[in-house]
PDB file of the backbone (N, CA, C, O) and the ligand in Angstrom, with CONECT records:
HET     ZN  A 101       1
ATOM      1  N   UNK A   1      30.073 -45.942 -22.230  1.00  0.00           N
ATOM      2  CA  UNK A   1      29.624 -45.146 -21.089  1.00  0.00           C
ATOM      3  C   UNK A   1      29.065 -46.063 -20.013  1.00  0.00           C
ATOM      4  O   UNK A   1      28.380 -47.055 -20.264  1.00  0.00           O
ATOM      5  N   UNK A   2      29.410 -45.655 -18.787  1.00  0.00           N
ATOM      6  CA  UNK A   2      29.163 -46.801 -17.296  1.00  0.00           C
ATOM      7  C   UNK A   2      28.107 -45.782 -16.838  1.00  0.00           C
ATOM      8  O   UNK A   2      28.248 -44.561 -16.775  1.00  0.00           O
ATOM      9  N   UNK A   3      26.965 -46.552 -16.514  1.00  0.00           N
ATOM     10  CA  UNK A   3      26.123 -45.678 -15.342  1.00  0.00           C
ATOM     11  C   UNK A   3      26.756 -46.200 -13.493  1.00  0.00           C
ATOM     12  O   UNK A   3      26.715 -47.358 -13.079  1.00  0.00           O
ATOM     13  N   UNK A   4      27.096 -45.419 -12.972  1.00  0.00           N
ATOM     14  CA  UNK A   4      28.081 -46.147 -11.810  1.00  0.00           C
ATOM     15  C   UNK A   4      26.946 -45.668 -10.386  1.00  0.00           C
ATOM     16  O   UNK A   4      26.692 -44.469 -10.271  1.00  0.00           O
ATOM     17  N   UNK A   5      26.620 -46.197  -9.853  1.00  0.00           N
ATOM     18  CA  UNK A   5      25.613 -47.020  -8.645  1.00  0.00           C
ATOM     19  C   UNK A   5      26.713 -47.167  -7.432  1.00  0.00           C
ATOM     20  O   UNK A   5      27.900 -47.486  -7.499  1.00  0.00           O
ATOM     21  N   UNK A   6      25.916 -46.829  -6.321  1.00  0.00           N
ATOM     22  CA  UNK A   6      26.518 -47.389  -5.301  1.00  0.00           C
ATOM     23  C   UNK A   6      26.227 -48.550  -4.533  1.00  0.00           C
ATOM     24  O   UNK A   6      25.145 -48.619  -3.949  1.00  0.00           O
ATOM     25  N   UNK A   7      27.106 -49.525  -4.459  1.00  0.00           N
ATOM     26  CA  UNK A   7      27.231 -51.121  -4.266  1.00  0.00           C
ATOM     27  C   UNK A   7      25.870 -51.153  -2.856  1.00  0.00           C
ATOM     28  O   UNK A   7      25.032 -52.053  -2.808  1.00  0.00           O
ATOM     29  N   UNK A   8      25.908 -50.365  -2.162  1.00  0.00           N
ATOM     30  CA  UNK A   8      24.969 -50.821  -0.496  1.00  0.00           C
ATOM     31  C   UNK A   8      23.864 -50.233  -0.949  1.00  0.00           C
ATOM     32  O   UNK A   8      22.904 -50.779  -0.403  1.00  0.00           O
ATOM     33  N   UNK A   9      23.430 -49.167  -1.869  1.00  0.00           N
ATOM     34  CA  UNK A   9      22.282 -48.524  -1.790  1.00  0.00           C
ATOM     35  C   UNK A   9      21.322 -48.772  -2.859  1.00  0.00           C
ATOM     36  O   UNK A   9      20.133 -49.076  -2.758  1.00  0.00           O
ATOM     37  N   UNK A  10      22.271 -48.533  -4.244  1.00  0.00           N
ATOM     38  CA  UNK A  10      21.823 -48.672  -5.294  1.00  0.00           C
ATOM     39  C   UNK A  10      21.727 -47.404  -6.386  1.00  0.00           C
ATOM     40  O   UNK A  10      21.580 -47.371  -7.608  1.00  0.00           O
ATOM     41  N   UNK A  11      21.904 -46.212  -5.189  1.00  0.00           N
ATOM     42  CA  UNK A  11      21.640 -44.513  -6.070  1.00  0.00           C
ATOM     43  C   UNK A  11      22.459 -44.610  -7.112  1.00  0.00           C
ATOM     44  O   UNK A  11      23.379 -45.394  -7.345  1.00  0.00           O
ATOM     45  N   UNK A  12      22.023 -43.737  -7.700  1.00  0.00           N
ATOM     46  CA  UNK A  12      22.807 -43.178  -9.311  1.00  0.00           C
ATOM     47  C   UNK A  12      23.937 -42.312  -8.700  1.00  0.00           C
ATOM     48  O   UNK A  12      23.579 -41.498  -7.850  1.00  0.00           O
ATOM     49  N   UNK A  13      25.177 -42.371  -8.999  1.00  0.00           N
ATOM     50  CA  UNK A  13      26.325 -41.501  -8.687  1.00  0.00           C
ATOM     51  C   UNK A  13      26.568 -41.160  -9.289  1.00  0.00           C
ATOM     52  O   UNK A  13      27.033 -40.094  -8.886  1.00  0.00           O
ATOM     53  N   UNK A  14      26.722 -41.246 -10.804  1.00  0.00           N
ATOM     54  CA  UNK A  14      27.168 -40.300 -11.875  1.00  0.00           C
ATOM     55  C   UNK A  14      27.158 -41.202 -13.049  1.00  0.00           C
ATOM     56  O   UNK A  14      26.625 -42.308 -12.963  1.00  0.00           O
ATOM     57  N   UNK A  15      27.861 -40.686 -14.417  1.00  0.00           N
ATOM     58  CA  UNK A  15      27.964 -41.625 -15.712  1.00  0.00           C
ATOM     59  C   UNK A  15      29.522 -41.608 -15.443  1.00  0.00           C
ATOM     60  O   UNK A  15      29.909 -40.703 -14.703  1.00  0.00           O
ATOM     61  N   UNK A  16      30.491 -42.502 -15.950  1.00  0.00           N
ATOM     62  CA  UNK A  16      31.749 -42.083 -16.500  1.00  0.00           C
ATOM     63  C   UNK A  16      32.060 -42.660 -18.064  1.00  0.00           C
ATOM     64  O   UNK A  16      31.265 -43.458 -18.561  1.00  0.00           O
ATOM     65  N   UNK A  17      32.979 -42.319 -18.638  1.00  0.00           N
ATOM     66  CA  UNK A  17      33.440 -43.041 -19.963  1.00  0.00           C
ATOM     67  C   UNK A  17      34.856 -43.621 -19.371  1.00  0.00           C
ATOM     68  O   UNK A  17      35.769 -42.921 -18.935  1.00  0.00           O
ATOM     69  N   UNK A  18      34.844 -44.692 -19.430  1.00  0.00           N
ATOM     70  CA  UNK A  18      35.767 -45.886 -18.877  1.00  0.00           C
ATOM     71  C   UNK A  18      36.950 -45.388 -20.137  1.00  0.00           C
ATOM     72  O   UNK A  18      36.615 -44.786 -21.157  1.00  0.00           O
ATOM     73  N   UNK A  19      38.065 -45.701 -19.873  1.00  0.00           N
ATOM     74  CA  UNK A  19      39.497 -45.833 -20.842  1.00  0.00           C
ATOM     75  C   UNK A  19      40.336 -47.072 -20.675  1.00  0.00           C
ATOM     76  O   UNK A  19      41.142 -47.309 -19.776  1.00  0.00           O
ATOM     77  N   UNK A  20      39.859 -48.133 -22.142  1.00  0.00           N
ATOM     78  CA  UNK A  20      40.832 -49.042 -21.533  1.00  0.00           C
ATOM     79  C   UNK A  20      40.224 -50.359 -20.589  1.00  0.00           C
ATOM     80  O   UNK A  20      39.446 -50.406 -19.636  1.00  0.00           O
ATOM     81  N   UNK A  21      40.701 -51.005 -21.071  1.00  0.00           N
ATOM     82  CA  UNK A  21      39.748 -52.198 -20.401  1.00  0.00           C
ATOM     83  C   UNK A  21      40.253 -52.983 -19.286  1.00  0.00           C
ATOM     84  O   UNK A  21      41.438 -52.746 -19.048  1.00  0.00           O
ATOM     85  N   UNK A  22      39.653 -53.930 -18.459  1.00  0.00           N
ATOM     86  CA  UNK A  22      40.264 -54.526 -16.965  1.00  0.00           C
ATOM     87  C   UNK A  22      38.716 -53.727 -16.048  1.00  0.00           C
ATOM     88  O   UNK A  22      37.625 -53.404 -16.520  1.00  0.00           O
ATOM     89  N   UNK A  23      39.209 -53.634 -14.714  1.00  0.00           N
ATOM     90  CA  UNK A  23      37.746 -53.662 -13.475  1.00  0.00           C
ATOM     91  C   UNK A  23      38.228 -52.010 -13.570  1.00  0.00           C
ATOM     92  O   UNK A  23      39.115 -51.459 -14.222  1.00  0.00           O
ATOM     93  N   UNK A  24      37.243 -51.516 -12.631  1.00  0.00           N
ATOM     94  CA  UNK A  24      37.189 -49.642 -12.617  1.00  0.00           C
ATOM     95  C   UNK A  24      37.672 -50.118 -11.367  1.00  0.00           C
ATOM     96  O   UNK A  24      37.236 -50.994 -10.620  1.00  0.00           O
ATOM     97  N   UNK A  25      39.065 -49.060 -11.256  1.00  0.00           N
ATOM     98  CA  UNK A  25      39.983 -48.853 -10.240  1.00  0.00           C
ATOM     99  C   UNK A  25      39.167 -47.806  -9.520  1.00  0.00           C
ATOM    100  O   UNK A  25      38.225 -47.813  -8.728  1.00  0.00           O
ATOM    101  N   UNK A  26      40.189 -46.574 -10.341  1.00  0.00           N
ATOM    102  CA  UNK A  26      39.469 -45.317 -10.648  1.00  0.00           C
ATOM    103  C   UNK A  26      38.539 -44.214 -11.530  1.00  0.00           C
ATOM    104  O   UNK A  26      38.715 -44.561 -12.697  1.00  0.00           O
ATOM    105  N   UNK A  27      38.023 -43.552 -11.524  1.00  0.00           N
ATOM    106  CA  UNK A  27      36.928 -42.803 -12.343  1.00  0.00           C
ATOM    107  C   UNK A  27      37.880 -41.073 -12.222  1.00  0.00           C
ATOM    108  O   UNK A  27      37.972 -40.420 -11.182  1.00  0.00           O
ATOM    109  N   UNK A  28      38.347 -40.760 -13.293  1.00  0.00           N
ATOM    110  CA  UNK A  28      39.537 -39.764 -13.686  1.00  0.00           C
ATOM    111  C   UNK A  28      38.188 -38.530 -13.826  1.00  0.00           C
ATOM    112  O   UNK A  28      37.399 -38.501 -14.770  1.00  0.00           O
ATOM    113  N   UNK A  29      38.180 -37.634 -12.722  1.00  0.00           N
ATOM    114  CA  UNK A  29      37.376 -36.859 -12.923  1.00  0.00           C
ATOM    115  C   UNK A  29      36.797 -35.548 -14.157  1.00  0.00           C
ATOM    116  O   UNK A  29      36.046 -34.575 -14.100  1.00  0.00           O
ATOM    117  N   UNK A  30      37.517 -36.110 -15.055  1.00  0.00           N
ATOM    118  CA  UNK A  30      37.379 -35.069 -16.459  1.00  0.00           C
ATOM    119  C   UNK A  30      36.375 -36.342 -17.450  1.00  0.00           C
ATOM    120  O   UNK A  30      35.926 -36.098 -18.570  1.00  0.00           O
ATOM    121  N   UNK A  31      36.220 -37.480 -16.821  1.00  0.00           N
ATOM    122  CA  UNK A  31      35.424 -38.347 -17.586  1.00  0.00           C
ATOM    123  C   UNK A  31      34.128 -38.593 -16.869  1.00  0.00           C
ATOM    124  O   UNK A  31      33.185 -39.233 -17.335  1.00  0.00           O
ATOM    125  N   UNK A  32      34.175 -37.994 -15.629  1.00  0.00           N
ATOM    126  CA  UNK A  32      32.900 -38.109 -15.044  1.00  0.00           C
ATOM    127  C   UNK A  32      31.521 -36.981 -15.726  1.00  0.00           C
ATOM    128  O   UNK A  32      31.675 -35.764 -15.828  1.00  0.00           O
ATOM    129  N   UNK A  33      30.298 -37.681 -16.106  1.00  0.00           N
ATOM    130  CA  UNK A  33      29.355 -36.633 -16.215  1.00  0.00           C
ATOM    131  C   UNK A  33      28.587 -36.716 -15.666  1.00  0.00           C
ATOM    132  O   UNK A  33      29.016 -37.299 -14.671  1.00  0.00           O
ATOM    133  N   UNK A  34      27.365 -36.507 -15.500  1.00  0.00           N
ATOM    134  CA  UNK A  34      26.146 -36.191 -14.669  1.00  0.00           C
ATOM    135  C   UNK A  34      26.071 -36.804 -13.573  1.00  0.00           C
ATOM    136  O   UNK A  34      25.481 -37.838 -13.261  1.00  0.00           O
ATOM    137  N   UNK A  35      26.869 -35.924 -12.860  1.00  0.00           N
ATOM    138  CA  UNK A  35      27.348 -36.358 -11.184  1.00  0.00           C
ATOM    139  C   UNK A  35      26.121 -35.954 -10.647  1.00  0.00           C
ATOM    140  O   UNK A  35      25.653 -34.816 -10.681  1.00  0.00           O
ATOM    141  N   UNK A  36      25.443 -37.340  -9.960  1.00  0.00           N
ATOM    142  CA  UNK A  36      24.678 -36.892  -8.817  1.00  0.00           C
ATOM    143  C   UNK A  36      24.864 -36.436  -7.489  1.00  0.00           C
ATOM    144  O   UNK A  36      24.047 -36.115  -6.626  1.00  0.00           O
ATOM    145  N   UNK A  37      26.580 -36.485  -7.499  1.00  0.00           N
ATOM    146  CA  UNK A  37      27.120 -35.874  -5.962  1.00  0.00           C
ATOM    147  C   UNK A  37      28.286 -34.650  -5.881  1.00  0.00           C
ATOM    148  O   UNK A  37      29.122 -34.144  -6.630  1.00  0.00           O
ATOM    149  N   UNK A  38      28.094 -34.590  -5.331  1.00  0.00           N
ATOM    150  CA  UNK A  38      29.681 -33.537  -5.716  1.00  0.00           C
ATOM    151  C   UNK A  38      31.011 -34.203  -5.543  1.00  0.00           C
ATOM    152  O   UNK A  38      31.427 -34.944  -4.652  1.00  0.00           O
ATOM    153  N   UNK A  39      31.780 -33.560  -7.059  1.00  0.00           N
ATOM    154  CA  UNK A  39      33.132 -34.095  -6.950  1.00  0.00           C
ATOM    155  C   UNK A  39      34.150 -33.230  -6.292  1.00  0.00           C
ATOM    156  O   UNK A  39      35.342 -33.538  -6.327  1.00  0.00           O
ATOM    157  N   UNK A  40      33.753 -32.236  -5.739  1.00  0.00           N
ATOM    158  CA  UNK A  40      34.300 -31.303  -5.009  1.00  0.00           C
ATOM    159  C   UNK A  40      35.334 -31.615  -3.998  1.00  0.00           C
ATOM    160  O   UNK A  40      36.443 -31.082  -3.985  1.00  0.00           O
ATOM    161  N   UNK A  41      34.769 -32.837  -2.833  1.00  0.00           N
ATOM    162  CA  UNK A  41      35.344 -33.277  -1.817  1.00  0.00           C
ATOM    163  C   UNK A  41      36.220 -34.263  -1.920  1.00  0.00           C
ATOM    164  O   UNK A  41      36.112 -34.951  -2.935  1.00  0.00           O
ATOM    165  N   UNK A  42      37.339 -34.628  -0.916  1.00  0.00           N
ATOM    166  CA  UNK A  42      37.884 -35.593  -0.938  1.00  0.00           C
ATOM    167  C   UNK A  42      37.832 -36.866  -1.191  1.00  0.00           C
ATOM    168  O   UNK A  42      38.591 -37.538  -1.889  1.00  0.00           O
ATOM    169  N   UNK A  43      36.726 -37.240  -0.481  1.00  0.00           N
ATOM    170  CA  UNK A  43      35.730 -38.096  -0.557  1.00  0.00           C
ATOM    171  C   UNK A  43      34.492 -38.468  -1.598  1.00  0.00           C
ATOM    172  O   UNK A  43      33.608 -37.676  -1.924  1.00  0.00           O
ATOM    173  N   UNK A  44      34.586 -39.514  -1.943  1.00  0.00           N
ATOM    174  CA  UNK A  44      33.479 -39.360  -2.982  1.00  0.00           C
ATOM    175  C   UNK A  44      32.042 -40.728  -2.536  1.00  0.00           C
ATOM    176  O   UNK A  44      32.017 -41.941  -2.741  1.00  0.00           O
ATOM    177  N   UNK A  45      30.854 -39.626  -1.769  1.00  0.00           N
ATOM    178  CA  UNK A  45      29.514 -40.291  -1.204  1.00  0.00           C
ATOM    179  C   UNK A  45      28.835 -40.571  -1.908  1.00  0.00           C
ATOM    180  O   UNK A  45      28.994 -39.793  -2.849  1.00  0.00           O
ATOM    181  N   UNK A  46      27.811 -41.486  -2.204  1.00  0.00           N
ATOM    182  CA  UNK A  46      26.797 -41.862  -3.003  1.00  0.00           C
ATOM    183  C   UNK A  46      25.905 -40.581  -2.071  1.00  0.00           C
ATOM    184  O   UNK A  46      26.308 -40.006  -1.060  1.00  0.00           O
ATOM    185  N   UNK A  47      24.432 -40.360  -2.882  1.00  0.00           N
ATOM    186  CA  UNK A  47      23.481 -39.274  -2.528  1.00  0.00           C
ATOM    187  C   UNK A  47      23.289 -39.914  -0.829  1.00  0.00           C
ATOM    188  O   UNK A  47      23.094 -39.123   0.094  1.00  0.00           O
ATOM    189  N   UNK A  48      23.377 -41.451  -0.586  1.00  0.00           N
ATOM    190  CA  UNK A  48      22.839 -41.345   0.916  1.00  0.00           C
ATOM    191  C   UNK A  48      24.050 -41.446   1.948  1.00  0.00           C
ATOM    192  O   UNK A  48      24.165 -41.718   3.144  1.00  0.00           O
ATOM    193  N   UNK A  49      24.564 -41.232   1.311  1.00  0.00           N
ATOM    194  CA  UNK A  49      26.027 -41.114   2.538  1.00  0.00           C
ATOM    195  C   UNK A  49      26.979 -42.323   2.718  1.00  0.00           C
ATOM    196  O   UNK A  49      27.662 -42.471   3.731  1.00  0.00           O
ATOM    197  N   UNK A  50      26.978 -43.402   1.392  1.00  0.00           N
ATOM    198  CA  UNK A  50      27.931 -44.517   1.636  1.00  0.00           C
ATOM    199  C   UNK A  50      28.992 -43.549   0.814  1.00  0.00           C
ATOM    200  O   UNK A  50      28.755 -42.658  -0.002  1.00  0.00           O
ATOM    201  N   UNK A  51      30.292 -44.065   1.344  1.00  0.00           N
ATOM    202  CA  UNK A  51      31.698 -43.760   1.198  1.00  0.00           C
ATOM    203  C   UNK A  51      32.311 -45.035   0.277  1.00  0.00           C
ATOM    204  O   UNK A  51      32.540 -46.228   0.475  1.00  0.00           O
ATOM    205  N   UNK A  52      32.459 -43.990  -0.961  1.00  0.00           N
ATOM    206  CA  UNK A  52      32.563 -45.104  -1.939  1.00  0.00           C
ATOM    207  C   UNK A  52      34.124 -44.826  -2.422  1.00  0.00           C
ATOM    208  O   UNK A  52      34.566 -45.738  -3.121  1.00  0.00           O
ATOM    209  N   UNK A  53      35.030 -43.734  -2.177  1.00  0.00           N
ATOM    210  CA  UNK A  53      36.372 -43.525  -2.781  1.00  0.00           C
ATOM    211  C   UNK A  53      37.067 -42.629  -2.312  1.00  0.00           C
ATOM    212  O   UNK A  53      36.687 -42.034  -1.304  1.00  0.00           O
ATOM    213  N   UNK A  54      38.132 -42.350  -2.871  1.00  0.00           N
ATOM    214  CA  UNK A  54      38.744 -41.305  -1.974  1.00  0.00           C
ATOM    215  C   UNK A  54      39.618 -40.034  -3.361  1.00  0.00           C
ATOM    216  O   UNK A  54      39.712 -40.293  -4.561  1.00  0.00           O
ATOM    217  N   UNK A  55      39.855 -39.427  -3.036  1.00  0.00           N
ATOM    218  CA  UNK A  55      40.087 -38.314  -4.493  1.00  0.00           C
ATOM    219  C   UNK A  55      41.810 -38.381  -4.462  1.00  0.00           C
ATOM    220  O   UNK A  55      42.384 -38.260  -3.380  1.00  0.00           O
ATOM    221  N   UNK A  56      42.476 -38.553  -5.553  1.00  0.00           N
ATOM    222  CA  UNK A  56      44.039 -38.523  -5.281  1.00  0.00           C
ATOM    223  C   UNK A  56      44.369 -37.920  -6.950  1.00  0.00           C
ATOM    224  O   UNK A  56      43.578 -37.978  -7.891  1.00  0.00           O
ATOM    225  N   UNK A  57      45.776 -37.344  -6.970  1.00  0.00           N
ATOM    226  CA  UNK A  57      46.054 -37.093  -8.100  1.00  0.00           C
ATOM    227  C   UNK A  57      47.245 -38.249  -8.731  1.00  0.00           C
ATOM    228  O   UNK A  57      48.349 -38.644  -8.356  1.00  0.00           O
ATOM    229  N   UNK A  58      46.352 -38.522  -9.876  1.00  0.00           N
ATOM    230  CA  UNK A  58      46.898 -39.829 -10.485  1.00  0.00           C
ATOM    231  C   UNK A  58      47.944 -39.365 -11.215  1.00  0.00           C
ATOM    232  O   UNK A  58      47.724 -38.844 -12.309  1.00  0.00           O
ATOM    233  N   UNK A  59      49.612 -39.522 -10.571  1.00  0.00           N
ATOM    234  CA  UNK A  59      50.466 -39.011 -10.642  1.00  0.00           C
ATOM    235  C   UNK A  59      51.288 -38.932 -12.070  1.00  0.00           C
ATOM    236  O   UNK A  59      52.052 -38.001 -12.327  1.00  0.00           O
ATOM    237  N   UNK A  60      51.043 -39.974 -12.916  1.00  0.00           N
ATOM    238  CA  UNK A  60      51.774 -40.600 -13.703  1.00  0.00           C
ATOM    239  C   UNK A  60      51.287 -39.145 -15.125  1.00  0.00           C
ATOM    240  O   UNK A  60      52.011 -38.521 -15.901  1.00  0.00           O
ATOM    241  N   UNK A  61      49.508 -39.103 -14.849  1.00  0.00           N
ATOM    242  CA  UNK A  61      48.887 -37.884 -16.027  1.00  0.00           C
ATOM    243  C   UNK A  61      48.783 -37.140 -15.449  1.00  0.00           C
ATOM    244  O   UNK A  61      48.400 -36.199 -16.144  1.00  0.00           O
ATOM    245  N   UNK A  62      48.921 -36.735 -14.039  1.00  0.00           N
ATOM    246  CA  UNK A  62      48.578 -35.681 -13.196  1.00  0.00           C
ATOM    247  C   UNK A  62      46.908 -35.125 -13.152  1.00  0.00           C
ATOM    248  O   UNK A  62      46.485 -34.016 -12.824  1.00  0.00           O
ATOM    249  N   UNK A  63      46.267 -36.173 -13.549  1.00  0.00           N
ATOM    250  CA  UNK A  63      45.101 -35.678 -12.782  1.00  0.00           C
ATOM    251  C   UNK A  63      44.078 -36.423 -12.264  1.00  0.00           C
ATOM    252  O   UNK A  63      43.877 -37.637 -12.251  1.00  0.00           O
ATOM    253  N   UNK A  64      43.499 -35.540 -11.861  1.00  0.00           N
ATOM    254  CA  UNK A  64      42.537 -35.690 -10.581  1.00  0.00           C
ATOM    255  C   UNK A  64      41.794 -37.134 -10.851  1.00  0.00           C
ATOM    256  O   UNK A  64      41.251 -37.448 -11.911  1.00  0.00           O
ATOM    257  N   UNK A  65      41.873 -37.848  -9.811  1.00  0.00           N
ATOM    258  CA  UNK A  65      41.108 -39.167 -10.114  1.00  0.00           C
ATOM    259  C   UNK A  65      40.094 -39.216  -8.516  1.00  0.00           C
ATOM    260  O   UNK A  65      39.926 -38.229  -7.799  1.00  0.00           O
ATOM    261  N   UNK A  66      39.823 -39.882  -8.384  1.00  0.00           N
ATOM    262  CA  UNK A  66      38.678 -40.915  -7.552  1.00  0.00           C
ATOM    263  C   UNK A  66      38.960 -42.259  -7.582  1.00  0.00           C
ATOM    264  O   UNK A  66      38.478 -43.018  -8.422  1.00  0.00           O
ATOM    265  N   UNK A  67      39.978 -42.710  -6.407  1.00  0.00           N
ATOM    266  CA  UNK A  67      40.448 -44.191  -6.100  1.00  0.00           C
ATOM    267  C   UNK A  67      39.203 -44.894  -5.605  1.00  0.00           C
ATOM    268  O   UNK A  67      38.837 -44.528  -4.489  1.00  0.00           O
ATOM    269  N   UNK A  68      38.479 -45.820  -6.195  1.00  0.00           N
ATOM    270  CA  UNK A  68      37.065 -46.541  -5.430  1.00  0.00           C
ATOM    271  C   UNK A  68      37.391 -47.384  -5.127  1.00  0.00           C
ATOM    272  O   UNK A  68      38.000 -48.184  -5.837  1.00  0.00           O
ATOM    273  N   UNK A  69      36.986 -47.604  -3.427  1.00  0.00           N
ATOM    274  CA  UNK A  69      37.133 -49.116  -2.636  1.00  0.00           C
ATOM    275  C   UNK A  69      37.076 -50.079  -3.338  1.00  0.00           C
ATOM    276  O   UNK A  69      36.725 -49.678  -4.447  1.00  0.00           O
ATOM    277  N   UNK A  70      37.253 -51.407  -3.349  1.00  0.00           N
ATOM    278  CA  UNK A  70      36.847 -52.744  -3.424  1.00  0.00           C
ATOM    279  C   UNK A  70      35.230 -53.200  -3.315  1.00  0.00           C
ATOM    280  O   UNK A  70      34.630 -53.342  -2.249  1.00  0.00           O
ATOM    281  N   UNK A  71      34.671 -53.394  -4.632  1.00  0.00           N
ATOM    282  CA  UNK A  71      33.029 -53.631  -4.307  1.00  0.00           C
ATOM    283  C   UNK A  71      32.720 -52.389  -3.975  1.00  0.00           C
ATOM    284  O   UNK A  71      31.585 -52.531  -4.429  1.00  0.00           O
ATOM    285  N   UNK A  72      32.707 -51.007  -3.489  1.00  0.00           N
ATOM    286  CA  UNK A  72      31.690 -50.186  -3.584  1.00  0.00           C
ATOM    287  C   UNK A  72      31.181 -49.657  -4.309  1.00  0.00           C
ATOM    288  O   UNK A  72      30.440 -48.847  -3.752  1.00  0.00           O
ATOM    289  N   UNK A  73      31.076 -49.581  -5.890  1.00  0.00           N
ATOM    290  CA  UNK A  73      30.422 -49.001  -6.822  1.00  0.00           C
ATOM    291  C   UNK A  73      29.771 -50.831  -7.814  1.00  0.00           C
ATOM    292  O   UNK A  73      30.359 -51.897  -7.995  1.00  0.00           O
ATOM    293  N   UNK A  74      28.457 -50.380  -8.175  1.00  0.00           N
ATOM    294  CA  UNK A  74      28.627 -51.054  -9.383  1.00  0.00           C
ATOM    295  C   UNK A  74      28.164 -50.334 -10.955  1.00  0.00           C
ATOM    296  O   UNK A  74      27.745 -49.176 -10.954  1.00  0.00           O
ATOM    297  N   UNK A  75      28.253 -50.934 -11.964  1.00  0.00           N
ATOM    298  CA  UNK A  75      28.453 -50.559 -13.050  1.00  0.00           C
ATOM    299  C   UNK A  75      27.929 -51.215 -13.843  1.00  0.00           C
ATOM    300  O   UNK A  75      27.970 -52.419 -14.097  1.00  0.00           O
ATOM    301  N   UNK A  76      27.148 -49.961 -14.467  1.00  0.00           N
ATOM    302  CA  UNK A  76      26.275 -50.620 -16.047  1.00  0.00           C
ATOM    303  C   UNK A  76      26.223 -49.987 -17.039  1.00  0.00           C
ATOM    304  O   UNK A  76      25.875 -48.808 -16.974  1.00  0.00           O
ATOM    305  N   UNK A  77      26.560 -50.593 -18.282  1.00  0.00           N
ATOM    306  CA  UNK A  77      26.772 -50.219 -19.552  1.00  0.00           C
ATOM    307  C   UNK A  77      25.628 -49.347 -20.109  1.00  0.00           C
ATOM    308  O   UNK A  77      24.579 -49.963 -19.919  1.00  0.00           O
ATOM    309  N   UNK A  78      25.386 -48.100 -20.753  1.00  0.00           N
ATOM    310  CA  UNK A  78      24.414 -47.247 -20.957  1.00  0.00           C
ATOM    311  C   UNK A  78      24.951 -46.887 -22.361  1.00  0.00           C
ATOM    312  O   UNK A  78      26.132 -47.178 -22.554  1.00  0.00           O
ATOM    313  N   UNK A  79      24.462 -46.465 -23.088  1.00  0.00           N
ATOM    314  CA  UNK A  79      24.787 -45.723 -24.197  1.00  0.00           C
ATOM    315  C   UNK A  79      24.905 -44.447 -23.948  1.00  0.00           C
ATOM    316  O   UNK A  79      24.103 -43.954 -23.155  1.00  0.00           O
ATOM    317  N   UNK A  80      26.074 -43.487 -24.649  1.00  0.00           N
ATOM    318  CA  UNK A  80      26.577 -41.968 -24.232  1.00  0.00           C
ATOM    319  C   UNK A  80      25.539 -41.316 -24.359  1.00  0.00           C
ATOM    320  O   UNK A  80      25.536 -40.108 -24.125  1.00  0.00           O
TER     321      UNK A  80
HETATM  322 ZN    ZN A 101      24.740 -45.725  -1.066  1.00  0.00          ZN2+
END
């Protein structure tokens, strides 16, 4: 389990459970939990308004992911 942070601010954005190892591309929104923002929008903001990804359907499983920029999230190992 990743506690995932936003790279400029530092807020808590949510937990995810990573699949598979290499850097976090994307965060597959059925693995996201205790979202501190809404996954509702296209866009996916940290609580103060940095723009950290963009929402696309990851075509190959057909679902819903969250493509994250380059460097805008970081990530720390938590227990589930
Ligand atoms: Zn931020």
């Amino acid at each position: 389990m990743l506690e995932i942070a936003c790279e400029s601010c530092g807020s808590a954005v949510c937990r995810y459970q990573k699949d598979g190892p290499g850097n976090l591309r994307r965060m597959y929104l059925d693995r996201v939990s205790d979202p501190k923002v809404s996954l509702d929008d296209k866009g996916l903001f940290c609580p103060e308004g940095h723009w950290l990804g963009v929402k696309i359907i990851y075509k190959k499983e057909d679902r819903p992911a969250f493509r994250l920029f380059v460097d805008a999230v970081t990530k720390k190992i938590v227990k589930g």
